[in-house]
N, C-alpha and C positions, 0 to 999 in steps of 0.2 A: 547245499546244492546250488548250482550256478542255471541263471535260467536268460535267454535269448530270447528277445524279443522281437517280432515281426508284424507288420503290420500297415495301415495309414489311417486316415482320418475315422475310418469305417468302426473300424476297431483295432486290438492288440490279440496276438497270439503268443503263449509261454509255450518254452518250449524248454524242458527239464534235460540237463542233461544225464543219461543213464547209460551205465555199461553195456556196451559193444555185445550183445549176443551174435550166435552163428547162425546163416543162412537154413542150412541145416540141421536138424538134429540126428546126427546120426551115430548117438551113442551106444542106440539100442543094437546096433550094427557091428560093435566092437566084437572081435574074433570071429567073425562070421566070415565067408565068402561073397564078393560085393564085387559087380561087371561092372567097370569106370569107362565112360568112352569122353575122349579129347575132341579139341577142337583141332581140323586135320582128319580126322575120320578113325584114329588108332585106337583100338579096343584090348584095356588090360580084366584078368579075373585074378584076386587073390586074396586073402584074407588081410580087412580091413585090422591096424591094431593102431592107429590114433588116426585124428584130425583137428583140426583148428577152425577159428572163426573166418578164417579166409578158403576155406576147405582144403587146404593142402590135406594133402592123406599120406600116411606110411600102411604100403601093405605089403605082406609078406608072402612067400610063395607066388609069387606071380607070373603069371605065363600071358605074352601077347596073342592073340587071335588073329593072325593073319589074312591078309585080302588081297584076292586078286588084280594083278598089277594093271590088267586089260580091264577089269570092273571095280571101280573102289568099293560099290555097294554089297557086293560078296564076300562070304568070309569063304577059305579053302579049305578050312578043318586044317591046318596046318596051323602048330602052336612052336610060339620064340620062348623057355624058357628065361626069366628076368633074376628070380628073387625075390631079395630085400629092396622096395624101393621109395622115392619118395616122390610124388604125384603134386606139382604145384598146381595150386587150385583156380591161378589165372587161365588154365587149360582145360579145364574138368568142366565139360558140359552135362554129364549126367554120373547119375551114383543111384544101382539099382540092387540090390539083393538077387542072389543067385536061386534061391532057396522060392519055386512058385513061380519060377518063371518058365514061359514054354512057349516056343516060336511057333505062332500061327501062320497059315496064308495071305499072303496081299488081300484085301476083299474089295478093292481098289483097282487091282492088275483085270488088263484086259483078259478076257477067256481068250484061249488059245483052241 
């Protein structure tokens, strides 16, 4: 092992070099259905079937979730079939599991 040293007069810090894990783990995720949203506000759903230590993802069946062109924060319930695709991970803001999820109200938003 190769070790880096930092430091000054105070003291020294080692620092071991060790393989690259991933940000995520999200192997347990594999074949499952998993809502990816980018950065841009574009929101994919589709069965997760690999990823990488930079998270890129390949998922299959995939369908966008469309949003209102007058409100970005809406979705329309209109869906873009995709496919097969592959999701570079410089874009993936979030990676959430389908399965347990369930949209609540603002509790935030003004009463009306």
């Amino acid at each position: 092992q190769k070790a880096a040293r930092f430091g000054g007069p105070q003291g020294e810090i080692a620092m071991a070099d060790k393989k690259q894990s991933a940000v995520l783990d999200l192997s347990k995720h594999i074949d499952q259905k998993v809502r990816v949203k980018f950065t841009g506000g574009r929101e994919v759903e589709g069965a997760l079937k690999g990823f990488d230590t930079l998270v890129n993802l390949v998922l299959d069946d995939t369908v966008e979730l469309m949003r209102d062109p007058d409100d970005p924060y809406k979705l329309t319930g209109d869906q873009r079939t995709l496919g097969l695709i592959v999701a570079r991970g410089t874009a993936v803001t979030l990676v959430c599991p389908c399965d347990g999820m369930t949209e609540i109200a603002n509790p935030f938003a003004a009463a009306e």
